[in-house]
C-alpha positions as CSV (number, residue, x, y, z in Angstrom):
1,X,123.9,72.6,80.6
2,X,122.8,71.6,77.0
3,X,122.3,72.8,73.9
4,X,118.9,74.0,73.5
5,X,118.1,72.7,70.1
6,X,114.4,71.8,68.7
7,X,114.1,68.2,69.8
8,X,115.7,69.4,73.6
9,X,113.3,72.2,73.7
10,X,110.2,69.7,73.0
11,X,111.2,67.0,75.0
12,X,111.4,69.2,78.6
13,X,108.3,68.7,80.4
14,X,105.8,71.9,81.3
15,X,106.7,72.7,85.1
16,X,103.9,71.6,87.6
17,X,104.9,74.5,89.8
18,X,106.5,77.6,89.0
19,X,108.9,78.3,86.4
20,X,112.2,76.2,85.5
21,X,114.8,77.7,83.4
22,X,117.6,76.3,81.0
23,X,120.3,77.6,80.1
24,X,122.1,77.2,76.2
25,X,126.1,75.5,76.7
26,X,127.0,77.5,73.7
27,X,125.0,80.8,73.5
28,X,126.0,82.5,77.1
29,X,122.3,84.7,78.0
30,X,120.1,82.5,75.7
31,X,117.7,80.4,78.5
32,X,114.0,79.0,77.4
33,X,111.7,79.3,80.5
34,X,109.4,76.3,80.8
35,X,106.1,77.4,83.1
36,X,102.8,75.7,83.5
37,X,101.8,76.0,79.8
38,X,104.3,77.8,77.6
39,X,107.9,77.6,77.2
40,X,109.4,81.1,76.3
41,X,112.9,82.2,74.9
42,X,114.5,85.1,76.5
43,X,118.2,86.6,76.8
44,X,119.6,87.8,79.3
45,X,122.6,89.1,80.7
46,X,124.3,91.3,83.7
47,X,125.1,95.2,82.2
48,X,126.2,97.6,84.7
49,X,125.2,95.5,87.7
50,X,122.0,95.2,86.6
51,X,120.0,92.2,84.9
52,X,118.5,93.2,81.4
53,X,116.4,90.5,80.0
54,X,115.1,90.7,77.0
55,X,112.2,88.4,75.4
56,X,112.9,87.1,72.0
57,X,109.3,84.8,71.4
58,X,107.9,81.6,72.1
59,X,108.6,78.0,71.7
60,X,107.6,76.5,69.0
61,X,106.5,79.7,67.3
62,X,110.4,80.7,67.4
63,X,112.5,77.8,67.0
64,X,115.6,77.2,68.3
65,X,117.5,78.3,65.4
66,X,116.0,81.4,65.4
67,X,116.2,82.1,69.0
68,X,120.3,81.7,68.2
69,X,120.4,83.8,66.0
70,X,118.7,86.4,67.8
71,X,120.4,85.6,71.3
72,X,123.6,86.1,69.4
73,X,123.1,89.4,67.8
74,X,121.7,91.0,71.0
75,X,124.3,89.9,72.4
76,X,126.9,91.8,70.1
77,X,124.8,94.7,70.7
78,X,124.9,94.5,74.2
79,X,128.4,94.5,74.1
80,X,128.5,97.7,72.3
81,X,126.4,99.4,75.0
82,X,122.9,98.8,73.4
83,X,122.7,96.8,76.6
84,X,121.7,100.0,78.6
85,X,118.4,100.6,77.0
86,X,117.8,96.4,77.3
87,X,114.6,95.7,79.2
88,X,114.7,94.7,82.5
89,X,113.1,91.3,83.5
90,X,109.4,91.6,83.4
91,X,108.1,92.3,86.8
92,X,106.1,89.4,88.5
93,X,102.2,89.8,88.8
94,X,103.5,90.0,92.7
95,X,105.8,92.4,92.1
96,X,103.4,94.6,89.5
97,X,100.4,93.9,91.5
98,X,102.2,95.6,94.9
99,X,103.4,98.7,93.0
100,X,100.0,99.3,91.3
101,X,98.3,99.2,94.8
102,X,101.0,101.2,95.9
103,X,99.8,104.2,94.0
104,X,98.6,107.4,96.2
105,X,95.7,108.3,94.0
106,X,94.4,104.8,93.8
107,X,90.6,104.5,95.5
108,X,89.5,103.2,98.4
109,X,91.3,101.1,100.7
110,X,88.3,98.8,100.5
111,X,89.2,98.6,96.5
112,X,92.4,97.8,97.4
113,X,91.5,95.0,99.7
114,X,89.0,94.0,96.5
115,X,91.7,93.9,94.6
116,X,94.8,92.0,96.6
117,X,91.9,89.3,97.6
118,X,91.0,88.9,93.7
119,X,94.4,88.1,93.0
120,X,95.1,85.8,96.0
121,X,92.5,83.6,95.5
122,X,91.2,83.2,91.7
123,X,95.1,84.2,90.3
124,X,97.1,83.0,92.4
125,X,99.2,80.3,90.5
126,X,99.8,83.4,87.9
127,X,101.3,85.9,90.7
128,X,104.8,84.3,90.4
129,X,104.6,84.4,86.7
130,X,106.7,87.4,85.3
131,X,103.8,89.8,82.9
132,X,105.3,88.8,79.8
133,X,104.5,85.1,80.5
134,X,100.8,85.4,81.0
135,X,99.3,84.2,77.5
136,X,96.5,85.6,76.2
137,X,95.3,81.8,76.0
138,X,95.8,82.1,79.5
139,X,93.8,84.9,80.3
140,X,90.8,83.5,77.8
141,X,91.1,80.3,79.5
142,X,91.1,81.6,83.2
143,X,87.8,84.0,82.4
144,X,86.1,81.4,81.4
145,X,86.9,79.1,84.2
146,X,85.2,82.0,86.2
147,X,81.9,82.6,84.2
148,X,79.5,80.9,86.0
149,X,79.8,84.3,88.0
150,X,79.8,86.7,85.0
151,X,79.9,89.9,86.8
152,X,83.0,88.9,89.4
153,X,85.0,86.9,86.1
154,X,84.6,90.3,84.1
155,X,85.7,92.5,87.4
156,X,88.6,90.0,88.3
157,X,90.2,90.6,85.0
158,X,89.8,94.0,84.3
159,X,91.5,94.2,88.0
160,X,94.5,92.1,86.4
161,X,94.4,94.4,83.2
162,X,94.8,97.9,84.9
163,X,97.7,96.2,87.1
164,X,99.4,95.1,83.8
165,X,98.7,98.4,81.9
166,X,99.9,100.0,85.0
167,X,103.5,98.1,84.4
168,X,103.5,98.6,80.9
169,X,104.7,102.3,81.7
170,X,107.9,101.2,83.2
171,X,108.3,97.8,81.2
172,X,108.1,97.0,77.5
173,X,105.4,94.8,77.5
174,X,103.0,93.3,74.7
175,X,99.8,94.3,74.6
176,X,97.7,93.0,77.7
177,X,96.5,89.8,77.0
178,X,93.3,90.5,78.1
179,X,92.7,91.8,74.9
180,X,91.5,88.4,73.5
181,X,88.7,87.8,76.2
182,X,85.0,87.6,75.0
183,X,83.6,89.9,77.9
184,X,80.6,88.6,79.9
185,X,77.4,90.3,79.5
186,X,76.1,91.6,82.9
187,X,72.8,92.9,83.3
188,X,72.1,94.3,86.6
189,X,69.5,93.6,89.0
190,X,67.8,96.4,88.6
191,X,64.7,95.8,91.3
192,X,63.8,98.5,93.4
193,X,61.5,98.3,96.9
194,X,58.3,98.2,95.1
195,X,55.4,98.0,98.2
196,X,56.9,99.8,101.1
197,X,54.6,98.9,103.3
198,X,55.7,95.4,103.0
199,X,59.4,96.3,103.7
200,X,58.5,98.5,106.6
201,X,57.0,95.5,108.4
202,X,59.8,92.7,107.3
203,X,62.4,95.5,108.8
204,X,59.9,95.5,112.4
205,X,60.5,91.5,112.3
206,X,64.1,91.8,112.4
207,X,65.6,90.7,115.9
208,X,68.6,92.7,115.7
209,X,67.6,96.3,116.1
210,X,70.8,97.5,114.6
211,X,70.1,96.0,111.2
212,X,66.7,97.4,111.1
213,X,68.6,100.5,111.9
214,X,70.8,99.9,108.6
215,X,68.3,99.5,106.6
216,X,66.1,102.1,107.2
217,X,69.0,104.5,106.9
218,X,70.0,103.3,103.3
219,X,66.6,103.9,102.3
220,X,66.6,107.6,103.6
221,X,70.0,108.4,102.5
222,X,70.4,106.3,99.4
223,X,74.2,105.4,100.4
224,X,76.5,102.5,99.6
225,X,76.0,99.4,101.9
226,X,80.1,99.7,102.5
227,X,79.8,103.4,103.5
228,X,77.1,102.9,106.0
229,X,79.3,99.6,107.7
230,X,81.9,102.0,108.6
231,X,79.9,105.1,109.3
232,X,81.5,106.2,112.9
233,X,79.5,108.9,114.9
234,X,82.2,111.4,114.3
235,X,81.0,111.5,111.0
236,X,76.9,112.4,111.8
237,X,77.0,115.8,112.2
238,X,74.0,118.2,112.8
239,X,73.4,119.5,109.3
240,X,75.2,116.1,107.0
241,X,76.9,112.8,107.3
242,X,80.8,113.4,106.1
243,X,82.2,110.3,103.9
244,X,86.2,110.1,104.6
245,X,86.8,108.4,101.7
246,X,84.5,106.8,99.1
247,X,84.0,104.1,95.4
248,X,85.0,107.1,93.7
249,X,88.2,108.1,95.7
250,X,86.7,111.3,97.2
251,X,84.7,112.4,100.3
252,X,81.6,113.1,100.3
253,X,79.5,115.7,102.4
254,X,75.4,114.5,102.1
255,X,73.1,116.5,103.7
256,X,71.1,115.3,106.2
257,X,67.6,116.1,108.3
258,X,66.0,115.7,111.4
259,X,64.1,112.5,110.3
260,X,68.0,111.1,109.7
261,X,69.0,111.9,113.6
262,X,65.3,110.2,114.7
263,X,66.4,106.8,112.7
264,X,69.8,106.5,114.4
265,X,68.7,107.8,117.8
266,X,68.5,104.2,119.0
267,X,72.0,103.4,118.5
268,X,73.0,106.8,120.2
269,X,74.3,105.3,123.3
270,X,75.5,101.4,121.8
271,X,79.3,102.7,120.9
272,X,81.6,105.7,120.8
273,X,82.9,104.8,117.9
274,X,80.2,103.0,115.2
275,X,76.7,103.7,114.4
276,X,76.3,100.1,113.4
277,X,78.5,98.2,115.8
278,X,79.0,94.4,116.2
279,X,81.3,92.8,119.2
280,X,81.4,89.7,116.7
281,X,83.3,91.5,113.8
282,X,86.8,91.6,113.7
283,X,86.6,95.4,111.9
284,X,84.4,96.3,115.2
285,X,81.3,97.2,112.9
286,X,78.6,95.0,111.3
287,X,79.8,93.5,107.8
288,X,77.0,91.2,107.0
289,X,73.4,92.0,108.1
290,X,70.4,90.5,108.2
291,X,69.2,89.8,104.9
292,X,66.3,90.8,103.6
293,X,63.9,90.3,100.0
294,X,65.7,93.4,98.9
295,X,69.2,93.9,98.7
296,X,71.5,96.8,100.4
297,X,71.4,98.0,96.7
298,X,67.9,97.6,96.0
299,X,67.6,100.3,98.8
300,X,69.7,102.7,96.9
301,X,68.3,102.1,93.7
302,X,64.7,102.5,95.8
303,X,66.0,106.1,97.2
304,X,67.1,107.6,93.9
305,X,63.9,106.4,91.8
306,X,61.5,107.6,94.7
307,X,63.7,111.0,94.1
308,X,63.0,111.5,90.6
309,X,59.4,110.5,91.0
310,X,59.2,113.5,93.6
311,X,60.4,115.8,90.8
312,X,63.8,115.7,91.7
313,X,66.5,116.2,88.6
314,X,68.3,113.7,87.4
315,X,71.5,115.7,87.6
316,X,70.4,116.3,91.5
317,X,69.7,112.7,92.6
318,X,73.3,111.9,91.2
319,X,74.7,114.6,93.4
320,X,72.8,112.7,96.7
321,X,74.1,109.7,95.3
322,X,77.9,110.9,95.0
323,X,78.0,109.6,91.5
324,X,81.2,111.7,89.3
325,X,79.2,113.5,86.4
326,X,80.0,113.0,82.9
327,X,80.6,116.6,81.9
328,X,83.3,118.9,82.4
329,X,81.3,121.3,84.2
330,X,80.0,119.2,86.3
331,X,83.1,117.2,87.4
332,X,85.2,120.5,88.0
333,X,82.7,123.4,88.0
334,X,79.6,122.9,89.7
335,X,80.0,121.8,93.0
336,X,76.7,122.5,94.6
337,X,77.0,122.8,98.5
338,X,75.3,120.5,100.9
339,X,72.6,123.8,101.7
340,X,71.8,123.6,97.7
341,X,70.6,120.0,97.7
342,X,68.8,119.7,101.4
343,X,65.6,120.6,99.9
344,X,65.6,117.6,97.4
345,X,66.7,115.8,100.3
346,X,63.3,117.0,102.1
347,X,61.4,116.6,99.0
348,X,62.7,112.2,98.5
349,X,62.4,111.6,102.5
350,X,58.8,113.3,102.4
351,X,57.8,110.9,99.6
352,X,59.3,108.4,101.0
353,X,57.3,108.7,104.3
354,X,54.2,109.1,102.3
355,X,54.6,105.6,100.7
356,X,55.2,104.4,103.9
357,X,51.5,106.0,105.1
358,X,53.4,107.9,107.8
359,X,52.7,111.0,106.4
């Protein structure tokens, strides 16, 4: 091993995979990590069977001399027993990204998914990185590799900030390095079904009557794309369709008429388990269907405007919608019951036929 000095510590290379680590002949604990893009000081040492690692800066911004020094005097307080309140080793984004995933009250299981995939693919070389090794340089760096798609570079890491923020209450970490990122502006699509006539006949000219199926029923009901792929029959009941588990983390009862039983009537007898079923898909329900001018979304957005154009409240549509309410009183208070908001139900599928010159 060799003395890390200033003209050792700027000769080692950057590591093309992973992190390296090397270790001071004189100091025992002091070791300068050398990853992709930074090379970090850090002591460390075994206290009561357990590694405590401590960070102490990086390279050049400490130098050598000053990493020592500062190896040195931890380690003289580790030997007096400061060593027990020593942080352990930063967790991995692995490790931190499991036990944030991990957590009972998290979401959905489809956020989850979101989230594990994220990391996989666009942060994957990072995942073996321990937190406190993840620059903010880094993170700048890595968002902007991603904004030619604004909205998913933004979502990616903010997904990588709440698993890091989630650490930093077990771990004494810096501040999240997302910190220094120039957030994306992302302006959503906004477009609604503007002639429904038109969408009524591009819905006919579907070949799958399934997907004409979906869509119609987003339209009428105004729900998520996600929440209709894994609708099961269990679930349509007389009076409402019952959502296990949705976006926000809770279910969701939405109230539901005789028009809603007429749309899925066709698929009555396809499946004993999914209204929307597909022998191709792995899950057992259609994931991806026929596209259309509008999107899934479009539908929703279509639903809720057509509502409050009827004369439905605001406060109401967001209730049909299952969208958490920004007051108090509404989040824990008023909980209207699925008999309280069938009539605006009625009132948004009545003008919703009307556009459509059924009616």
């Amino acid at each position: 091993m060799p003395k890390l000095t200033d003209t050792y510590a700027k000769k080692l290379p950057f590591s093309s995979e992973g992190t390296q680590k090397y270790w001071d002949n004189e100091i025992k604990g002091l070791v300068l990590f050398a990853g992709k893009r930074s090379k970090t000081w850090y002591f460390q040492k075994d206290v009561g069977g357990q590694t405590k690692r401590v960070l102490i800066g990086r390279y050049p911004v400490i130098s050598s001399q000053a990493a020592r020094q500062t190896a040195m005097s931890l380690a003289l307080e580790m030997g007096r027993g400061a060593g027990k309140v020593a942080q352990i080793g930063a967790p991995t984004l692995a490790t931190a990204m499991e036990v944030y995933l991990a957590r009972p009250k998290l979401r959905s299981e489809r956020y989850r998914h979101g989230v594990r995939t994220y990391m996989e693919n666009q942060l994957k070389e990072w995942l073996r990185l321990p937190l406190d090794e993840i620059s903010k340089s880094m993170a700048v760096r890595r968002h902007e590799q991603l904004a030619s798609n604004p909205s998913a570079a933004n979502h990616g890491l903010r997904y990588f900030r709440s698993i890091y923020n989630h650490a930093r209450r077990t771990h004494e970490l810096p501040e999240c390095p997302t910190i220094a990122i120039e957030w994306c502006e992302e302006r959503p699509d906004g477009r609604i079904i503007e002639d429904l006539k038109e969408w009524r006949r591009s819905v006919d000219a579907l070949h799958n009557p399934i997907h004409s199926v979906f869509h119609e029923l987003l339209l009428f009901t105004g729900l998520r794309k996600g929440e209709a792929f894994t609708l099961e029959w269990k679930h349509v009941l007389d009076d409402r369709i019952h959502i296990p588990m949705t976006k926000n983390g809770r279910s969701f009862e939405l109230p539901i008429l005789h028009l809603h039983h007429d749309i899925l009537k066709p698929l009555r007898r396809l499946d004993e388990k999914w209204v929307f079923p597909s022998p191709k898909s792995a899950a057992g329900h259609i994931t991806g269907p026929a596209k259309l001018k509008w999107s899934p979304h479009a539908h929703r957005r279509t639903f809720a405007t057509v509502a409050m154009e009827a004369g439905v409240l605001e406060e109401i549509v967001g209730r049909l919608l299952n969208h958490t309410p920004m007051s108090i009183t509404g989040q824990r208070y008023a909980l209207p019951s699925v008999e309280a908001l069938r009539p605006a139900m009625l009132l948004t599928c009545e003008e919703l036929d009307r556009r459509l010159g059924r009616i």
